[in-house]
N, CA, C and O of each residue as an XYZ file, in Angstrom:
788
protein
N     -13.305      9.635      6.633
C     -12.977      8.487      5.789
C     -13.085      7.181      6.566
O     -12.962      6.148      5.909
N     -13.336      7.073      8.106
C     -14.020      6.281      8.603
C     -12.351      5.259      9.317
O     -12.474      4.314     10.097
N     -11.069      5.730      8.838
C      -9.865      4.969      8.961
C      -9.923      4.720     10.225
O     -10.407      5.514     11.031
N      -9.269      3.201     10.640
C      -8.991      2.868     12.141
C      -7.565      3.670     12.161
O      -6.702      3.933     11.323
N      -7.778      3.934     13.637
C      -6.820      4.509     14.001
C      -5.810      3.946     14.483
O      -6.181      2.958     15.118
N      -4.378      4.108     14.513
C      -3.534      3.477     15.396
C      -2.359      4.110     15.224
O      -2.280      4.941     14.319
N      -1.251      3.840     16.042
C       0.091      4.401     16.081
C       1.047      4.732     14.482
O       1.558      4.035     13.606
N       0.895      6.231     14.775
C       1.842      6.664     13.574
C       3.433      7.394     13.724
O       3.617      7.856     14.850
N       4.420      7.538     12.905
C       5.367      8.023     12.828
C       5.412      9.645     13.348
O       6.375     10.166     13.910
N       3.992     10.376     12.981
C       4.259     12.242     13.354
C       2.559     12.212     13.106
O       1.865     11.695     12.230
N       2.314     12.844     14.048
C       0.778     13.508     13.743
C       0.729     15.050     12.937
O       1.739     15.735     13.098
N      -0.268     15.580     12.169
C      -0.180     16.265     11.443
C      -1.461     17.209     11.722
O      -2.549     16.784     11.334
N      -1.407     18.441     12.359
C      -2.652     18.960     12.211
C      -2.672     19.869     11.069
O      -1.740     20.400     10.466
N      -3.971     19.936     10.898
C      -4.018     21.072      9.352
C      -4.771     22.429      9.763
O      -5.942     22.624     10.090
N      -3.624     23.336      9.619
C      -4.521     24.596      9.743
C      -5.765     25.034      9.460
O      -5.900     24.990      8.238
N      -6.776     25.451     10.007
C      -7.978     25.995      9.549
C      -8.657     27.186     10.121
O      -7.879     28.140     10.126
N      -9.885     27.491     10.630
C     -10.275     28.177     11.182
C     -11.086     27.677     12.216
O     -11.771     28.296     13.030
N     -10.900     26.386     12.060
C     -11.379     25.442     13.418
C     -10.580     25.384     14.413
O      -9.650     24.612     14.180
N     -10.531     25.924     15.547
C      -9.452     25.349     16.722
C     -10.008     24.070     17.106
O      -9.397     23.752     18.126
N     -10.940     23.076     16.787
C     -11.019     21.734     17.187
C     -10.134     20.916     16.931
O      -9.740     19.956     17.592
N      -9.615     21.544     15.338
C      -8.422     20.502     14.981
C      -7.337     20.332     16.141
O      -7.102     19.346     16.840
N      -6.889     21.295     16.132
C      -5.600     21.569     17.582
C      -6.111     20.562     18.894
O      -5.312     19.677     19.199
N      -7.317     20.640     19.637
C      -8.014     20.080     20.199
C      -8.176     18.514     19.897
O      -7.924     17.824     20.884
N      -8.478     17.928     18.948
C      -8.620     16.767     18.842
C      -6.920     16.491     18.398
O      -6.362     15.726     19.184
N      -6.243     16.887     17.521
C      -4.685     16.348     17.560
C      -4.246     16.254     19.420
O      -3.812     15.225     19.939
N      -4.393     17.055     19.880
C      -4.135     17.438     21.845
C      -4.536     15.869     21.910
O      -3.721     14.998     21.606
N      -5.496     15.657     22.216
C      -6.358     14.390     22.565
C      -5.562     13.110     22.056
O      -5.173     12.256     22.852
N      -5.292     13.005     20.389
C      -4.799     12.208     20.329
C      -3.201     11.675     20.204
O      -2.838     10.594     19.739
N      -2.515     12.543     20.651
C      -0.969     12.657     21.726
C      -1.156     12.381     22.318
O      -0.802     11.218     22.511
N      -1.946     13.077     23.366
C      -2.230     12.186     24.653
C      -3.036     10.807     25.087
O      -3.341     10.438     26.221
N      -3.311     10.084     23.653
C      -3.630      9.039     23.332
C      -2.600      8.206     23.317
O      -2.788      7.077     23.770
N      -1.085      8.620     22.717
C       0.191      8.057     22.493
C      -0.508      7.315     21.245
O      -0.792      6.119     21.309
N      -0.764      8.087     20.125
C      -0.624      7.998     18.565
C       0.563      8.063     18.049
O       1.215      7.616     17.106
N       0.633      8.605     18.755
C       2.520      9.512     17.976
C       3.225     10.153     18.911
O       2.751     10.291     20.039
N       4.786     10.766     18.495
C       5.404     10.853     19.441
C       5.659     12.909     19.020
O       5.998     13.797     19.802
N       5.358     12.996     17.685
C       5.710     14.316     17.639
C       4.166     14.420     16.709
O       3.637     13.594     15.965
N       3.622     16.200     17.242
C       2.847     16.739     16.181
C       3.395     17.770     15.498
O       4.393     18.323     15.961
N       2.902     18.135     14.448
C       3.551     19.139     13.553
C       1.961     19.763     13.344
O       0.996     19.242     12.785
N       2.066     20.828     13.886
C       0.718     22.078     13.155
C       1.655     22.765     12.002
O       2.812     23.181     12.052
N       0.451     22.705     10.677
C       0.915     23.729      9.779
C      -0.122     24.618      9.162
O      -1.329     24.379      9.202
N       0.419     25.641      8.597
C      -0.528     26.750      8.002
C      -0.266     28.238      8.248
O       0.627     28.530      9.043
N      -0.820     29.009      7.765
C       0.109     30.365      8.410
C      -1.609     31.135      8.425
O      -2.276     30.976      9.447
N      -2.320     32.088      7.024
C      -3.209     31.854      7.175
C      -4.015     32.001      6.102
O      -3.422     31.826      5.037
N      -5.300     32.293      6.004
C      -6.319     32.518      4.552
C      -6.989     33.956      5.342
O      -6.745     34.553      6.390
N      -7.994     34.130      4.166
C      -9.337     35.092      4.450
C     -10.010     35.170      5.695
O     -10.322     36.117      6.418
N     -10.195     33.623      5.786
C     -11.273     32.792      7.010
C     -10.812     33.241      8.377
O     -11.439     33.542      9.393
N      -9.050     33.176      7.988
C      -8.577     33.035      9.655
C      -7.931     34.404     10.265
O      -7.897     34.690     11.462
N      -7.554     34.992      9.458
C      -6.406     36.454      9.571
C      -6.938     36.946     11.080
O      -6.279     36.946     12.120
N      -8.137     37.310     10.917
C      -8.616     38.050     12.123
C      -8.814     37.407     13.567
O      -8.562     37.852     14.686
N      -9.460     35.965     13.054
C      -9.115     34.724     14.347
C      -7.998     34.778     14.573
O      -7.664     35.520     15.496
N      -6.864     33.966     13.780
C      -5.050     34.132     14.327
C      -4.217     34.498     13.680
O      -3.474     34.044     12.810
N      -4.467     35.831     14.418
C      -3.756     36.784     13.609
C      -1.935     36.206     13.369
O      -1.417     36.511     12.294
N      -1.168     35.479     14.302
C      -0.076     35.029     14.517
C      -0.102     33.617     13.546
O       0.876     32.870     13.522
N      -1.083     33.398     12.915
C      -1.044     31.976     11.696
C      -1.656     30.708     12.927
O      -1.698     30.532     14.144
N      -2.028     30.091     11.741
C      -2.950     29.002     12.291
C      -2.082     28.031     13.137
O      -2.417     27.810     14.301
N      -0.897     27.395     12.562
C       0.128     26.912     12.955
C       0.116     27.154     14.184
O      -0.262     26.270     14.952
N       0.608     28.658     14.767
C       1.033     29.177     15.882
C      -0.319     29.134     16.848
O      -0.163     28.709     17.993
N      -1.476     29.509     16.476
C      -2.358     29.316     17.399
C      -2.830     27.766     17.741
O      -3.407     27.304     18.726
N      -2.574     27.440     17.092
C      -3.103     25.178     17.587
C      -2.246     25.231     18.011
O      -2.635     25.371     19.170
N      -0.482     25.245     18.112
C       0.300     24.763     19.062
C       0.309     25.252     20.514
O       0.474     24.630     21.563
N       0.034     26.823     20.216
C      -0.025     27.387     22.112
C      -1.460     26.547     22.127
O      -1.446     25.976     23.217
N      -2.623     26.217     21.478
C      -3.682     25.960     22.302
C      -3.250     24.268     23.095
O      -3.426     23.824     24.229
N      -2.659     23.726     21.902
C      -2.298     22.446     22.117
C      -1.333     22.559     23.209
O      -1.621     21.735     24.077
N      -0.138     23.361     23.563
C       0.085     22.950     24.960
C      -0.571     23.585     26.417
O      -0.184     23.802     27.566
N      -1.563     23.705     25.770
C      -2.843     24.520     27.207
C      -2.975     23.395     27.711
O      -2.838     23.106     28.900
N      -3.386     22.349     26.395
C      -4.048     21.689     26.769
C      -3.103     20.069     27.302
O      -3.617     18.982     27.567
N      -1.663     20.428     27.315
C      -0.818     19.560     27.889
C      -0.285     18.645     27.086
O       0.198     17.615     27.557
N      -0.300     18.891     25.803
C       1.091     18.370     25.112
C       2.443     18.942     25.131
O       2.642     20.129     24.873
N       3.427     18.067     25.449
C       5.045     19.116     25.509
C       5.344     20.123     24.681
O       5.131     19.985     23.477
N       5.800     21.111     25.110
C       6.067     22.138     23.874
C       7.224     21.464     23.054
O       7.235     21.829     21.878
N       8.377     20.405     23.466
C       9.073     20.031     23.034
C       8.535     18.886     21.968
O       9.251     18.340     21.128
N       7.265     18.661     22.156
C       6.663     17.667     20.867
C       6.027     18.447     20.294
O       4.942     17.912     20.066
N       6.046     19.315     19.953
C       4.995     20.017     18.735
C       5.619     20.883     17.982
O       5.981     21.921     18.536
N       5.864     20.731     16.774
C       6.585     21.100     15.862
C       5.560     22.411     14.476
O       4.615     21.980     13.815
N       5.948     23.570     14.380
C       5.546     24.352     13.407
C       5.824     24.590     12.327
O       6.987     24.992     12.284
N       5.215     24.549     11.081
C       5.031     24.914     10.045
C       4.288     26.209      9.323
O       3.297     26.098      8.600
N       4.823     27.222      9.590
C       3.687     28.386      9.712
C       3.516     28.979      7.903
O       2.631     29.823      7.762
N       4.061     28.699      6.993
C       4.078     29.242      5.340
C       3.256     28.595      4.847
O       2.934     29.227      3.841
N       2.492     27.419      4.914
C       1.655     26.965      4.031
C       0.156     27.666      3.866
O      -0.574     27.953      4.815
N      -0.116     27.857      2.618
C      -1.271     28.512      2.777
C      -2.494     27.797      1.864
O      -3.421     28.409      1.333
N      -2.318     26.703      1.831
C      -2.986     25.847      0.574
C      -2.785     24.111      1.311
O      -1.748     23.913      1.945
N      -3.552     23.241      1.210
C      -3.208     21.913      1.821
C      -2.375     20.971      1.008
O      -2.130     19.804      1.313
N      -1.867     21.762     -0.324
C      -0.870     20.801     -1.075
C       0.234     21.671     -0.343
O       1.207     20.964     -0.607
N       0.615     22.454      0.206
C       1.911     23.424      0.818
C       1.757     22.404      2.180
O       2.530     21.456      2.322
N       0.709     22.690      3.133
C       0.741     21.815      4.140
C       1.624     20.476      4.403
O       2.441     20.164      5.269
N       1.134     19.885      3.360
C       1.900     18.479      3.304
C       3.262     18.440      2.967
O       4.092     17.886      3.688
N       3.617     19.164      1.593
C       5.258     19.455      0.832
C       5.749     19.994      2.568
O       5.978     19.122      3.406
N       5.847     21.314      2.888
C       6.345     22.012      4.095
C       6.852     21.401      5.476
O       7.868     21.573      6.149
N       5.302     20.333      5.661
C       5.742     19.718      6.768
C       7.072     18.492      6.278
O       8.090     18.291      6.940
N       6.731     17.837      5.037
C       7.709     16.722      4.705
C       9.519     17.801      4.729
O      10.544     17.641      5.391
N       9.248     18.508      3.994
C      10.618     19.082      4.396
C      11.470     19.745      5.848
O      12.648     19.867      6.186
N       9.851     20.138      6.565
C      10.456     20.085      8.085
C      10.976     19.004      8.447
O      12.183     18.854      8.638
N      10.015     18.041      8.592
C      10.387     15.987      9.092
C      12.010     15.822      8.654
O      12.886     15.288      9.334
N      12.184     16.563      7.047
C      12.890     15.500      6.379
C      14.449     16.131      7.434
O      15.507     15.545      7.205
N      14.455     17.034      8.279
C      15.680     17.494      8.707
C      15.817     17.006     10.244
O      16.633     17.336     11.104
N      14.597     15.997     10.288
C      14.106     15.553     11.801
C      15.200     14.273     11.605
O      15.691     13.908     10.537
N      15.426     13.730     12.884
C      16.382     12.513     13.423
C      14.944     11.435     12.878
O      13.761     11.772     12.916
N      15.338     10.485     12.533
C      14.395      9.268     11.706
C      13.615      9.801     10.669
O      13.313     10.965     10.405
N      13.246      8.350      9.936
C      12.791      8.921      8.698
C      10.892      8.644      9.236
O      10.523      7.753     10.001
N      10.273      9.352      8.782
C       8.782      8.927      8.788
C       8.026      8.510      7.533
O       7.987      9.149      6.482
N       7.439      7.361      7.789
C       7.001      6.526      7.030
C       5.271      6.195      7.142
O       4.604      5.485      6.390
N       4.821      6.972      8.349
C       3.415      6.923      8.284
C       2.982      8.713      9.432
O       3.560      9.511     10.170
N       1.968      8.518      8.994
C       1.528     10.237      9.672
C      -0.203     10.024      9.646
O      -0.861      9.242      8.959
N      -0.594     10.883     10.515
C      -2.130     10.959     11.199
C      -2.433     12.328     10.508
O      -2.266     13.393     11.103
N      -2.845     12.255      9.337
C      -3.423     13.977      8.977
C      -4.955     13.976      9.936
O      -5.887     13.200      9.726
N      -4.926     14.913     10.878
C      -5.459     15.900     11.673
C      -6.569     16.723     10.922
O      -5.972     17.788     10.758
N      -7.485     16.847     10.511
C      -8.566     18.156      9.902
C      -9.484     18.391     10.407
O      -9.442     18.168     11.617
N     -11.122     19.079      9.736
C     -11.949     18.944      9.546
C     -12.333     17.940      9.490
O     -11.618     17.044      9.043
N     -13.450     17.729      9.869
C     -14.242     16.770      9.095
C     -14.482     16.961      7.942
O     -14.209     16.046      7.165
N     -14.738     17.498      7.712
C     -15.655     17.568      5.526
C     -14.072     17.631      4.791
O     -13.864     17.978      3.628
N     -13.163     17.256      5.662
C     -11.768     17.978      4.604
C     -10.768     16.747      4.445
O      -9.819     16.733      3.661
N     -11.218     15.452      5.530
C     -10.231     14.219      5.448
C      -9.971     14.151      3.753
O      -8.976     14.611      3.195
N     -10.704     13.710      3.321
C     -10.933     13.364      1.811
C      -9.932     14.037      1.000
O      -9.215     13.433      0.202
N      -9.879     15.473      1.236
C      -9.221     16.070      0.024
C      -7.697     15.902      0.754
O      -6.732     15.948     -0.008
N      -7.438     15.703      2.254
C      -6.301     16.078      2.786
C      -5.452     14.553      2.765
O      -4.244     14.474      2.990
N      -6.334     13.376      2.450
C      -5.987     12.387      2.324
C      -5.330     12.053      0.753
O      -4.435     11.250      0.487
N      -5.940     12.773      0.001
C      -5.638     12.535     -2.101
C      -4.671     13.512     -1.907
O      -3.551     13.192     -2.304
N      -4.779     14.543     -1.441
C      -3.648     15.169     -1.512
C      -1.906     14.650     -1.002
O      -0.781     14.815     -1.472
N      -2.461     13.997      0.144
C      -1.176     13.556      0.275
C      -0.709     12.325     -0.162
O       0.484     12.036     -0.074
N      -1.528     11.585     -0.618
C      -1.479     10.773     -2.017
C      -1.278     10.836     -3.270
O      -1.349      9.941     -4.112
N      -0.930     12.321     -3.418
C      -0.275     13.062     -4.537
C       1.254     13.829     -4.192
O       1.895     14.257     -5.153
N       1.633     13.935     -3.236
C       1.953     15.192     -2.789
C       3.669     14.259     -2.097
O       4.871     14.485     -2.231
N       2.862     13.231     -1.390
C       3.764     12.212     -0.281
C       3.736     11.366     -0.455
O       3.745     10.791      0.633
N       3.678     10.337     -1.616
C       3.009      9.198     -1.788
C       3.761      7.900     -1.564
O       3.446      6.762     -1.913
N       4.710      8.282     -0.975
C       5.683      6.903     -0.121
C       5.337      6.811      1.003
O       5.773      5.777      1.510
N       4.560      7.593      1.868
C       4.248      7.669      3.408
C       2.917      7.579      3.462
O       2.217      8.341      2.796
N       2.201      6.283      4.560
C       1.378      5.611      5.074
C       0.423      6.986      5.366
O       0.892      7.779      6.182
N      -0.527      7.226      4.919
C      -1.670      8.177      5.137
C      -2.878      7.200      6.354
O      -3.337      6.070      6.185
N      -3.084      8.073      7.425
C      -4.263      8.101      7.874
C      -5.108      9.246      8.548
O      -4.759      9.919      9.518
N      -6.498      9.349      7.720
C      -7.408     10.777      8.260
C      -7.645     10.416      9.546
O      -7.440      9.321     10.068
N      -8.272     11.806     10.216
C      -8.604     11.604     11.818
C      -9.321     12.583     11.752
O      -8.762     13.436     11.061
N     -10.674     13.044     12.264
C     -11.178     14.304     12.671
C     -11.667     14.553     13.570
O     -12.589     13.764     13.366
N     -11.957     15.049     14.632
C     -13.597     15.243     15.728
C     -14.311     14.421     15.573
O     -15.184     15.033     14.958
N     -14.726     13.242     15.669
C     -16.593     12.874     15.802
C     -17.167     13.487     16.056
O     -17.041     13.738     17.254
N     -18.075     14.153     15.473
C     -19.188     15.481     15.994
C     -20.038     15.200     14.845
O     -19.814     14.989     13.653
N     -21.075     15.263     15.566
C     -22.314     15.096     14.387
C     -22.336     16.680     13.827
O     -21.705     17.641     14.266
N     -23.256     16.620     12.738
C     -23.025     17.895     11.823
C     -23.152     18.987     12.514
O     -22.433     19.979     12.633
N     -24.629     18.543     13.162
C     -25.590     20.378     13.755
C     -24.373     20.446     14.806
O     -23.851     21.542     15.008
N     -23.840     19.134     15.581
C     -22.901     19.905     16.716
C     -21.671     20.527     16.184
O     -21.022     21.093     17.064
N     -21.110     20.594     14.878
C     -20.131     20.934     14.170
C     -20.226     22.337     13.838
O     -19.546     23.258     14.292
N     -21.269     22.384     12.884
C     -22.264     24.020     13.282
C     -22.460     24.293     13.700
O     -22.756     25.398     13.244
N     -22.698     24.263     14.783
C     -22.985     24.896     16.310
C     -21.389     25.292     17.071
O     -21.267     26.271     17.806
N     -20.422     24.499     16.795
C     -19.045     24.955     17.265
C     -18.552     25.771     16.650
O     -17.939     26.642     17.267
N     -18.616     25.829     15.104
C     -18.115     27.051     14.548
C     -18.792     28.709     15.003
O     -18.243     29.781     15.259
N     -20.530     28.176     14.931
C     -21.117     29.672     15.302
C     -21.583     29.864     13.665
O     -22.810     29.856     13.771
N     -21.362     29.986     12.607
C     -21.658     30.382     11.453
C     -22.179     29.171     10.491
O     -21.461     28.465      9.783
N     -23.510     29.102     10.622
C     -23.785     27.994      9.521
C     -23.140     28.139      7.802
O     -22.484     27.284      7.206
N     -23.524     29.335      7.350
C     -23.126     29.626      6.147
C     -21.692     29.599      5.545
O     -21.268     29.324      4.422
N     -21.169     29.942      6.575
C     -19.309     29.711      6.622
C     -19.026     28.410      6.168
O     -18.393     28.042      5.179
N     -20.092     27.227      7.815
C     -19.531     25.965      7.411
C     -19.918     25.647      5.659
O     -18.980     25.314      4.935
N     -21.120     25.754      5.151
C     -21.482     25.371      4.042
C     -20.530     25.580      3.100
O     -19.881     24.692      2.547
N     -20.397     27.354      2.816
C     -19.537     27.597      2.432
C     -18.559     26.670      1.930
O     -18.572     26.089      0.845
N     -17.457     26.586      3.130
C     -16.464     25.784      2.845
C     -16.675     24.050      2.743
O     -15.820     23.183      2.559
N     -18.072     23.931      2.929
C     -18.377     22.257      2.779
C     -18.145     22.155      1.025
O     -17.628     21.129      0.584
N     -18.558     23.279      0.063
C     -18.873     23.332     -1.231
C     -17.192     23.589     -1.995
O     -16.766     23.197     -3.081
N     -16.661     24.237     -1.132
C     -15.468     25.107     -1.778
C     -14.350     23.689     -1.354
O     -13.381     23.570     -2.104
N     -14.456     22.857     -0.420
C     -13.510     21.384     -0.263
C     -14.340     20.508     -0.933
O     -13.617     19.635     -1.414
N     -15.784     20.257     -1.272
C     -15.929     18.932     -2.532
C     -15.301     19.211     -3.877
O     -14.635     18.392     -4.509
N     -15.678     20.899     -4.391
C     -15.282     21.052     -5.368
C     -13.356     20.954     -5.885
O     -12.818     20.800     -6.982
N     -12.810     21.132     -4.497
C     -11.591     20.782     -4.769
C     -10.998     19.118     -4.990
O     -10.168     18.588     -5.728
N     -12.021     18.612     -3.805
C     -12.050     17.206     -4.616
C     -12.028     16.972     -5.655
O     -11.059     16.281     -5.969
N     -12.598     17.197     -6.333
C     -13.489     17.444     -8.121
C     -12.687     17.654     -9.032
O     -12.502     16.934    -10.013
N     -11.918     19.100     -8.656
C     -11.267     19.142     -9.761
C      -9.579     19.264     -9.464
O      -8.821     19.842    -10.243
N      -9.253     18.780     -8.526
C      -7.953     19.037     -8.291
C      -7.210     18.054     -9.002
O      -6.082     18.268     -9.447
N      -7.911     16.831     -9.131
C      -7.230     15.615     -9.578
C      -6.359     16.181    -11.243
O      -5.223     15.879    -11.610
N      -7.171     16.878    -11.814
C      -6.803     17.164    -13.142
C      -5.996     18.382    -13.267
O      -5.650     18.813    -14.367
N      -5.710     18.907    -12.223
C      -4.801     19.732    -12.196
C      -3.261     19.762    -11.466
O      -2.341     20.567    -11.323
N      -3.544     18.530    -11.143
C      -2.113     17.685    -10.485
C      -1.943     18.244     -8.993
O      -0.899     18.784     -8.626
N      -2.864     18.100     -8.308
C      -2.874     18.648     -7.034
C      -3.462     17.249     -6.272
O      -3.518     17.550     -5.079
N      -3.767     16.328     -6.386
C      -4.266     15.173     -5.666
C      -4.945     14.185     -6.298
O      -5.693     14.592     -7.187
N      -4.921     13.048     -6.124
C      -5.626     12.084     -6.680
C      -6.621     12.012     -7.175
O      -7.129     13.129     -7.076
N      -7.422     11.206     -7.801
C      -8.886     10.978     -8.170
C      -9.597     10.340     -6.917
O      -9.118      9.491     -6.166
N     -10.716     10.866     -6.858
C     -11.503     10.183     -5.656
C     -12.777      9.865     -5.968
O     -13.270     10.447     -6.934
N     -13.580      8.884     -5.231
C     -14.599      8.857     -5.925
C     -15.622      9.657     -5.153
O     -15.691      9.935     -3.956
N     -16.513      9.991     -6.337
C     -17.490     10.997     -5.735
C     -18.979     10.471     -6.205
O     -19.184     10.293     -7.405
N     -20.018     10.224     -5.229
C     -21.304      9.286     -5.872
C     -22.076     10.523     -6.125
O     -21.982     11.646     -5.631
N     -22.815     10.057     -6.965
C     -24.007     10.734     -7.452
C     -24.772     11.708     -6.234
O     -24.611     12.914     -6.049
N     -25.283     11.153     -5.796
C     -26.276     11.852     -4.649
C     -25.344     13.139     -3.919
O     -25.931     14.163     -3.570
N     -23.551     12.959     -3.686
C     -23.451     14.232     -3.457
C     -23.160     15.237     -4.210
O     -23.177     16.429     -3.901
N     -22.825     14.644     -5.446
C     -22.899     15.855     -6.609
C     -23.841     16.487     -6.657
O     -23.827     17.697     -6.881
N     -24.904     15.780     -6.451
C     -26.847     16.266     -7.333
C     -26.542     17.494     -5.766
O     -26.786     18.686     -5.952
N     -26.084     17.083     -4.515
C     -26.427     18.101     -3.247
C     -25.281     19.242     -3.460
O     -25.378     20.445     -3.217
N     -24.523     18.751     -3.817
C     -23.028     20.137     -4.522
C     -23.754     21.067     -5.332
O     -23.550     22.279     -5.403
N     -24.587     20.422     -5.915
C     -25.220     21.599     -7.617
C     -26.226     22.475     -6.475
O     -26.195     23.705     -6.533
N     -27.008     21.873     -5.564
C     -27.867     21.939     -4.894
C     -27.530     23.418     -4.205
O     -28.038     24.528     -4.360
N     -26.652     23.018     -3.534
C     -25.877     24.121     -2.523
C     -25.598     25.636     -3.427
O     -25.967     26.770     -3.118
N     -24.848     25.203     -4.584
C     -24.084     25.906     -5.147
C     -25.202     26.804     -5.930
O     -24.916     27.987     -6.116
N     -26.396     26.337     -6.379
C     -27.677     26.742     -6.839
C     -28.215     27.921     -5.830
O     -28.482     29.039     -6.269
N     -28.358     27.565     -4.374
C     -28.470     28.324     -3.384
C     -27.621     29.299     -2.759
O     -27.961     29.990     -1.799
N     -26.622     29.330     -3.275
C     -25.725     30.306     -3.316
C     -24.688     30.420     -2.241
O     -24.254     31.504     -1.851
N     -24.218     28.975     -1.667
C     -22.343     28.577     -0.922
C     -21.975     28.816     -2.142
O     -22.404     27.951     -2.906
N     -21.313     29.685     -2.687
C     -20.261     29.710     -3.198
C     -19.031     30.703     -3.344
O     -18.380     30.870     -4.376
N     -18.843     31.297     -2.187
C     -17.523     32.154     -1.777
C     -16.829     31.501     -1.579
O     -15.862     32.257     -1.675
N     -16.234     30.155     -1.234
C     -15.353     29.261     -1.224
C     -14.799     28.788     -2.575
O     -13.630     28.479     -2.806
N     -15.970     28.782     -3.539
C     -15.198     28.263     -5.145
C     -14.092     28.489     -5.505
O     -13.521     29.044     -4.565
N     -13.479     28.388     -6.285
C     -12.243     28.526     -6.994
C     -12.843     29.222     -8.411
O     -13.514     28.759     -9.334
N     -12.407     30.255     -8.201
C     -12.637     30.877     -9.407
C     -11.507     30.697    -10.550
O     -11.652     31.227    -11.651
């Protein structure tokens, strides 16, 4: 979503099957963004066999490999959906000493968007800003190892864009032409194990 970055109330990583997320939240703690992170997620399809112990639990041990305090990183391991993500962590925070009023959601790249409306649905008194990896695409695909996976889930997070708004799961967003016509495109070619059936 292209947001400048700067000092927030709690950083937020979002479970996935990316350990970059964990990795780039690491990075930006040790940026002094924030003073506490919260990993959440427990797990899906994608991840069971990657972490087996929930997504949550694997970004935080990776995250203090990589030298954030264990005493700043906070878990959320039940969410299994990115509208749970957000509700879960706000009710962890809400038992935390100060109130938080702005947060760094942590993702994917292809996923700021939906993780941003969502919590613009979800949290909508607290200052949202996306953050992801800079990584150009092929190097993004190339970190996962599975092109089709990434697609996959590139099709199965626009379409939640799409239609979540009308199902009271996140805002309206705008979506231009040219990536719809490449959504039909994809989905024609057959990413679509990620859909929502």
């Amino acid at each position: 979503m292209h947001h400048e970055l700067r000092s927030v109330d709690v950083g937020i990583g979002l479970g996935s099957h990316d350990l970059g997320v964990a990795t780039f939240a690491a990075q930006l703690y040790r940026q002094g963004l924030f003073p506490t992170l919260v990993f959440t997620g427990a797990n899906s399809r994608t991840t069971a066999a990657r972490f087996p112990r929930g997504e949550a639990v694997h970004y935080r041990e990776h995250a203090i490999t990589l030298g954030v305090p264990d005493s700043d990183v906070l878990v959320e391991p039940r969410a299994t959906n990115t509208g749970q993500n957000i509700a879960f962590t706000r009710e962890l925070l809400a038992g935390e000493a100060g109130s938080v009023e702005s947060v760094l959601l942590i993702s994917k790249p292809y996923m700021e968007r939906r993780a941003f409306a969502t919590c613009q649905k979800v949290w909508p008194e607290v200052e949202v800003i996306c953050a992801s990896e800079p990584i150009a695409f092929a190097d993004y695909v190339d970190s996962i190892g599975d092109p089709g996976l990434v697609l996959d889930m590139l099709v199965g997070d626009l379409q939640r864009v799409i239609e979540y708004p009308a199902l009271g799961f996140a805002v309206e967003q705008d979506v231009p032409d040219e990536v719809r016509i490449a959504y039909e495109h994809l989905i024609e070619a057959g990413y679509v194990s990620r859909l929502m059936t």
